[in-house]
C-alpha positions in Angstrom: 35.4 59.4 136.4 35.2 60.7 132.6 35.7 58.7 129.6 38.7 60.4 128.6 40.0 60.0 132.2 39.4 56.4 131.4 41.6 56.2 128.1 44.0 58.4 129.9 45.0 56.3 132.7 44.4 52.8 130.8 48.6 52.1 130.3 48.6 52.6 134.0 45.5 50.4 135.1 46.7 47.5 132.6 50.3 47.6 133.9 48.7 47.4 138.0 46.3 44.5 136.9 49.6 42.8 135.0 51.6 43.2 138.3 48.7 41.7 140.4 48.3 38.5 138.5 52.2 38.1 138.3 51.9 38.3 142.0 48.7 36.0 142.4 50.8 33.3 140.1 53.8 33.7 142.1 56.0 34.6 138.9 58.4 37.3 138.8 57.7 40.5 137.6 58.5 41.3 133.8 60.8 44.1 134.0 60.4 47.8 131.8 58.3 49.3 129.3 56.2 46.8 126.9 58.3 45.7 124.2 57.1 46.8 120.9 54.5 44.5 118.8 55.3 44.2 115.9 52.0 42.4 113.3 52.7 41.9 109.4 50.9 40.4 106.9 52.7 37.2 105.6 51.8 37.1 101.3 51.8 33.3 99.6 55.5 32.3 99.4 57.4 29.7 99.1 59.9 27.8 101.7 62.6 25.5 99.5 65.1 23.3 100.3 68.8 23.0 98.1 67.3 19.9 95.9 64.3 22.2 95.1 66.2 24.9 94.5 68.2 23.5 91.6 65.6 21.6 90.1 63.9 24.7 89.8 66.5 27.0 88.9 69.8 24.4 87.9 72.9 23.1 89.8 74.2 25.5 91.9 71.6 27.7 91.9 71.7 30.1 95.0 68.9 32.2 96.1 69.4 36.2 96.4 68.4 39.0 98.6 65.4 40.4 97.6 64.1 42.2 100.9 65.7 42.0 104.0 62.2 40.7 106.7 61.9 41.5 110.0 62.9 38.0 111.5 67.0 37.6 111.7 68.4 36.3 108.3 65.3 36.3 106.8 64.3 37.9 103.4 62.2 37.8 100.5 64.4 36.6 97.5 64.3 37.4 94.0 63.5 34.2 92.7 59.9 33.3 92.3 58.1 30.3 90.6 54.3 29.6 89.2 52.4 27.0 91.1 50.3 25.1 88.9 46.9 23.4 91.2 43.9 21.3 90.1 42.5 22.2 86.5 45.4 23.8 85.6 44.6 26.8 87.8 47.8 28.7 88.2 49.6 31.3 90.6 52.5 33.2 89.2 55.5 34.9 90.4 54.8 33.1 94.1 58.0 34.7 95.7 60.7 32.4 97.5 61.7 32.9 101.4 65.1 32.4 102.2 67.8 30.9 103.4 67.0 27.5 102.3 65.3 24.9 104.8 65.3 21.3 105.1 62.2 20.8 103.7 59.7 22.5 100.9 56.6 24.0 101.7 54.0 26.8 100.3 51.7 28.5 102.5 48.4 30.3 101.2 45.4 32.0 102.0 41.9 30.4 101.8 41.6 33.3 99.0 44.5 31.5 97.1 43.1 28.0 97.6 39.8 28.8 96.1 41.3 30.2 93.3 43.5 26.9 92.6 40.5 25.1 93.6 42.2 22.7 96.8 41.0 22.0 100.2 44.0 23.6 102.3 44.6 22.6 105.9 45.7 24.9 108.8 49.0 24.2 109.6 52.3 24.9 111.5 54.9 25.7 109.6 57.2 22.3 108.9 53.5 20.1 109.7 53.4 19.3 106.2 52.2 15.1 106.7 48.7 14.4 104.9 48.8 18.0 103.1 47.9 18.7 99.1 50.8 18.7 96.6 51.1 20.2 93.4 53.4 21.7 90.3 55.9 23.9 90.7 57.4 25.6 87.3 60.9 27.1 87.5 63.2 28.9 84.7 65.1 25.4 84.6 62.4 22.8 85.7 59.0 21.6 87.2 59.1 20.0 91.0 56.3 17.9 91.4 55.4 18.4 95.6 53.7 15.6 96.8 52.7 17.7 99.3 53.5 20.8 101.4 51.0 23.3 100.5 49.3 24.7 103.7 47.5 27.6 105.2 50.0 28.7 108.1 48.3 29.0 111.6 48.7 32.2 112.7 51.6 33.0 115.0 53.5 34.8 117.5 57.6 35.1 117.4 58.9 35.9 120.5 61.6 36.0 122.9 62.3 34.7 125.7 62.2 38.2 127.5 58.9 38.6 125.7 57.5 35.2 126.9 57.9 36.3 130.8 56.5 39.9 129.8 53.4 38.3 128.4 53.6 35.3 130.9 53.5 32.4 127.9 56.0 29.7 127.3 56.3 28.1 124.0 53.2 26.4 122.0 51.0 28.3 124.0 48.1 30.4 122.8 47.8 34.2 123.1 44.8 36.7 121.4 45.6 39.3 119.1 43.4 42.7 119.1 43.7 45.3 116.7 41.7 48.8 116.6 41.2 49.9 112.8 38.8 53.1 112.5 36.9 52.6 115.7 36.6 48.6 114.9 37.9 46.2 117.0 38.7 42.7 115.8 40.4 39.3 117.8 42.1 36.7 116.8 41.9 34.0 119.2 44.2 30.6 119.3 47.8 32.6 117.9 50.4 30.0 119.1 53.3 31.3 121.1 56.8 30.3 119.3 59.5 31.4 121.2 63.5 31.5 120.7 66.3 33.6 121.6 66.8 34.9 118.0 63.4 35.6 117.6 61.7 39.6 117.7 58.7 40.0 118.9 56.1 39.9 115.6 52.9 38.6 114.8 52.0 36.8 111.4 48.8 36.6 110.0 48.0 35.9 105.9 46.3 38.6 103.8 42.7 37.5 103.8 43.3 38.4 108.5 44.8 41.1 107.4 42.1 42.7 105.1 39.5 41.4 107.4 40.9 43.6 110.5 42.1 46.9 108.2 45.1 46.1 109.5 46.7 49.2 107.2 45.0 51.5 109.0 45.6 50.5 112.2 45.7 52.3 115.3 46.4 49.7 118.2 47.3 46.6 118.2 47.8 44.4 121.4 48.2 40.8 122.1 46.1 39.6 125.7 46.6 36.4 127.7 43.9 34.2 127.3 
């Protein structure tokens, strides 16, 4: 059998050896085509809660639709803020998330955290105990966070359709592979976060996504470990 036989009948060999494990795990089959993967780059932002808000930008202050994202009620508002780390250091116009949450946090990249100069931890999103803090500036105040500031572990939304496609359940680990002018590059250790509302989208920060090409892209797929 050719190469290019090879490439051509790959969908077709991947769904019979999908079918056969279902089978060998005693799971039901996941029905039609795969559902389409969706991988972004998540940019430093900023989650905030109410009380932040109007600190940071005065009573009543509201935040407004920047960019609709890809996630259900989720954009990129027009507000943003400088964070202000060790020495001074400073990041401007760090863009808000909304709606508002219960709780403020900022996620970075390791390319971020050098440049403010802190020692950032990986993190789940909301895992915020034991993390660094810093200054936030607004138009109307400075929020001092005691802490908050992480580097998001990278992540899988899905639903719970996707879940039994890709035979995961929630908190579990999945690899991401993505093809970029002939290179191939994983990402081991994604964790699974599933919910009803949820589309099916991977999330990885900018220093991943440079480090893959994931612009140029050709393939990406997410394998069971």
């Amino acid at each position: 059998m050719t190469s290019e036989t090879l490439t051509a009948n790959r969908p077709a060999v991947e769904t019979l050896v999908r079918e056969a494990l279902f089978r060998q795990l005693g799971k039901p089959l996941p029905k039609g085509p795969a559902p389409m993967l969706v991988v972004n780059s998540s940019a430093r932002h900023m989650h905030i809660s109410p009380e932040s808000l109007e600190i940071l930008f005065g009573p009543g202050a509201e935040l407004t639709v920047h960019k609709m994202l890809y996630q259900k009620d989720q954009f990129a508002s027009q507000q943003t803020v400088t964070l202000v780390g060790p020495r001074k250091r400073i990041i401007p116009n760090l863009r808000i998330l909304g709606p508002c949450r219960n709780l403020t946090q900022i996620e970075l990249s390791i390319t971020d955290a050098v440049q403010l100069g802190i020692d950032l931890p990986v993190r789940m999103s909301g895992d915020i105990e034991g993390t660094p803090g810093a200054y936030v500036m607004g138009p109307k105040g400075m929020l001092e966070m005691k802490n908050g500031i992480i580097r998001a572990a990278r992540h899988v939304h899905m639903s719970p359709d996707d879940a039994t496609f890709y035979g995961v359940k929630h908190l579990d680990k999945i690899t991401l592979k993505v093809t970029a002018n002939g290179c191939a590059t994983r990402f081991d250790d994604l964790i699974v976060r599933v919910d009803p509302t949820f589309k099916l989208e991977v999330h990885i920060d900018t220093d991943e996504a440079n480090a893959c090409d994931l612009e140029h892209a050709s393939k990406v797929e997410l394998i069971k470990s």
